[in-house]
N, C-alpha and C positions, 0 to 999 in steps of 0.2 A: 408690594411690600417685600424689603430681603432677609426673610425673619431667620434668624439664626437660635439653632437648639442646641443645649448640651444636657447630658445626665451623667453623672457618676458619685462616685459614693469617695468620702471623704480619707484617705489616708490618715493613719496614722501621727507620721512626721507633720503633718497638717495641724492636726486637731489644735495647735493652740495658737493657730492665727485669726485675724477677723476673720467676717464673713466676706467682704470685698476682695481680700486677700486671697482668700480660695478661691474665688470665681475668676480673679487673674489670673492665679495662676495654670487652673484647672483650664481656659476656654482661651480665644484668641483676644478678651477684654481688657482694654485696660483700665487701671484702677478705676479713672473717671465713670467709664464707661458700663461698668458693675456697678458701679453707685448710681447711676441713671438708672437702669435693670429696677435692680432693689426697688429704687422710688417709686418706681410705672407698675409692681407688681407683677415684675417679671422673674422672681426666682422663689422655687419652693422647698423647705427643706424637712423632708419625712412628707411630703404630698401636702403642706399646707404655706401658702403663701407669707413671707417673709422681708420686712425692708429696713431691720437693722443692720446697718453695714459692720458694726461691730462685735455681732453677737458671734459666740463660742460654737462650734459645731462638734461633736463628738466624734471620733473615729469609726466607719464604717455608716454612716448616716449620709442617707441620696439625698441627693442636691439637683436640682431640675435647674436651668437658666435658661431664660426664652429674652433675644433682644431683635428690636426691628430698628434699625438706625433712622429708616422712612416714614417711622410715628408722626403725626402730625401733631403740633400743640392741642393738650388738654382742650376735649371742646368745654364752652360755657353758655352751647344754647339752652332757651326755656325749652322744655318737651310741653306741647300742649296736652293740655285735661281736655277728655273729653268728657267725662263723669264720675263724682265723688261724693257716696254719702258717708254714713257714719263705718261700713264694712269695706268697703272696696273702690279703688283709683280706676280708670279705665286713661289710658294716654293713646297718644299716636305717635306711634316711634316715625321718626325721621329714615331715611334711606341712607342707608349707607353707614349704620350707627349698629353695631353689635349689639345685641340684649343684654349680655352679664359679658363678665370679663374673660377675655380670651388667655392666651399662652403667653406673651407679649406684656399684658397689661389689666388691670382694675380700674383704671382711670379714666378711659375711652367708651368708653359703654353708656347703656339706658341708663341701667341699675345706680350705674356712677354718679351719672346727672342727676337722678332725682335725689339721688342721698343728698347732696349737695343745694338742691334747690327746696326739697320738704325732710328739712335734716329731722324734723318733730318726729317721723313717723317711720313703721318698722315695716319695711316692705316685705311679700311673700310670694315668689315669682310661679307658674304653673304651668305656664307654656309658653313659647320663644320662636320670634320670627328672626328668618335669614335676614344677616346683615344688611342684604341689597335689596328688602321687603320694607315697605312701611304701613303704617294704618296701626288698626287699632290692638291695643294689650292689656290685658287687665291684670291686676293684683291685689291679693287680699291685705287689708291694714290691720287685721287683728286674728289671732288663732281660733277662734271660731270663724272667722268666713275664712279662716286660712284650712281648714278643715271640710266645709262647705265646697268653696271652689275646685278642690282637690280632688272630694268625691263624682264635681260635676263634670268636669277634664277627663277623669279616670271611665266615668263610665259614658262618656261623649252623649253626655246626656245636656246640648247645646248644640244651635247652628250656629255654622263659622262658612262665612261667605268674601269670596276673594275676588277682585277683581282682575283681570290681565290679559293683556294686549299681545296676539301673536301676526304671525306675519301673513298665514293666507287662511281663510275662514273656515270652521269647524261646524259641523250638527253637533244637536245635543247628542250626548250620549253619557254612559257612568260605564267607567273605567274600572275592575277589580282585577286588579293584578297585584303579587305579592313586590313587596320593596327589601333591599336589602344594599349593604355593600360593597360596591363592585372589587372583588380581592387582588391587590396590586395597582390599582388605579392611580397614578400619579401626573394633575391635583389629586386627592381623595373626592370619589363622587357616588353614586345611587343611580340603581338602574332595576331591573324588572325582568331583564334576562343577563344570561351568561354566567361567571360564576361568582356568584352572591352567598356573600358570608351574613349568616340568619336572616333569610329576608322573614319577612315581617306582610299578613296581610293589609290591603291597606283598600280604600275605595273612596274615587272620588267624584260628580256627579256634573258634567260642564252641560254649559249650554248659551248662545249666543246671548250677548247683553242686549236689550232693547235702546231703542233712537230715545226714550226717556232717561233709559238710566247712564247713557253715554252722550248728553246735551252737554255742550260749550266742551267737550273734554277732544284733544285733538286727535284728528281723525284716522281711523283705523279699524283693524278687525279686535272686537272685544269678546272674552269669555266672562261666563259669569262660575265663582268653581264654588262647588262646597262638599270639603271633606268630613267627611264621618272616621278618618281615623287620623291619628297626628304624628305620620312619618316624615322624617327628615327628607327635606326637599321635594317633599310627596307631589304637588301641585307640578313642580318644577319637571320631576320625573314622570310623571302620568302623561305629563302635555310632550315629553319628548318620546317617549313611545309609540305616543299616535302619529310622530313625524309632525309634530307642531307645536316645536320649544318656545318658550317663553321670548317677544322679543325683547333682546340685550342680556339674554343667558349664553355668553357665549362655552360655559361650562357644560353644557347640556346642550348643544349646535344651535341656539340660538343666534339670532342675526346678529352682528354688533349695534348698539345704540348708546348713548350717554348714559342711561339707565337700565334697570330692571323694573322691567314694567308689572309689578308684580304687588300689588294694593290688600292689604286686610281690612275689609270693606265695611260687615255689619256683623254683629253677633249676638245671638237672642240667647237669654242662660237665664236660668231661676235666681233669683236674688239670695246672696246667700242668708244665713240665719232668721230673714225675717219672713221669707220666700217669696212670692208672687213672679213676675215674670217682668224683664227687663229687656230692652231690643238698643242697641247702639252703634252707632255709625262713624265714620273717620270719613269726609266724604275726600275721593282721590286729588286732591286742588294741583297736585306736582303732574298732576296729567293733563292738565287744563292746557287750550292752544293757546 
């Protein structure tokens, strides 16, 4: 994607133009093109997302513009349910499908889709798989299990088990090394040594996937992961530290592949408000020969 960013704060001689107007003339947009922005939920003004083209902006008020010309049309896939009672959705995000909305966009995302497809219900997000991750995600439909699931997240009081394919075979082992990110890194990425702005402890516990749990799925070396702490790209960066990145991570020296083989597989968590115990699965079908 060729995402283009701008921030500045609003002149003066400005302040009694549109909003499209300013982003004209403020960035290399044109008019058209700031009103596409706007649409896609790509401009923020005072840190909050904005898409009337003609609203007033005050003199000295930041303006954020985020535009990707390479967006792809609005998706309109169904997201599958994997499980819904009366407290909590559990879905399987797609690959390649951001969780909530990025810099660029509100439209393109989980979050989007299901608005769009269960408009009835108020969603409550709690934790977020990489775009290039799919499997399972839960969220709460009401502020008691939004409350509940919060606390359960918070104190990783749940297994969360991943599936993912690398290129040459691993023993078990549990990795505690702290995360953190890597300063000047340009992509932006997470690593475990060098110089890491707050890294963050983090542990995660691999071990080869059994001929059961990797039947009909195409062939390869499989890990089975599961973290006890929920750092950014944590799975991604534990397996490249041991010198065995994810295959189709090529952000982290993973091999190239058409994908990210990298599955949110099963996860066991207390049911919220009403308790007992819950266990749910997203089985990996995009991994299938």
């Amino acid at each position: 994607m060729t995402l283009k960013k701008w921030t500045f704060t609003v002149d003066p001689e400005d302040a009694e133009l549109r909003l499209d107007q300013i982003i004209a003339k403020r960035t290399d947009l044109s008019r058209r093109a700031a009103r596409e922005a706007l649409k896609l939920g790509g401009v923020q003004v005072d840190r909050k997302r904005v898409k009337v083209a003609g609203k007033l902006v005050k003199a000295g008020i930041e303006i954020r513009v985020a535009f990707d010309p390479d967006l792809p049309p609005v998706p309109t896939t169904a997201i599958p349910i994997v499980f819904e009672d009366t407290w909590i959705l559990a879905v399987d995000k797609p690959a390649g499908l951001a969780t909530q909305g990025t810099w660029a966009t509100d439209r393109h995302d989980l979050l989007a889709l299901l608005k769009t497809q269960r408009p009835d219900l108020q969603l409550f997000l709690h934790h977020r798989l990489d775009q290039g991750t799919s499997g399972l995600l839960v969220l709460a439909k009401d502020p008691k299990a939004n409350k509940g699931l919060a606390e359960a997240f918070a104190g990783r009081d749940l297994e969360k088990l991943y599936l993912v394919r690398v290129s040459e075979p691993l023993a078990a082992c549990i990795v505690e090394a702290p995360i953190g990110r890597i300063r000047g890194a340009d992509p932006g990425r997470f690593g475990c040594t060098g110089d890491l702005m707050e890294p963050k402890s983090a542990r995660t516990d691999f071990r080869p996937a059994t001929d059961e749990e990797t039947a009909g799925l195409t062939p390869g070396h499989y890990l089975v992961a599961r973290i006890h702490t929920g750092r950014t790209h944590q799975i991604r960066v534990h397996l490249a530290h041991l010198g065995r990145p994810v295959l189709g991570d090529t952000l982290y020296g993973g091999e190239p592949s058409d994908r990210l083989w990298l599955h949110a597989w099963r996860l066991g968590l207390k049911r919220p408000v009403t308790g007992g115990d819950l266990r749910l699965e997203a089985p990996p079908l995009r991994f299938k020969a």
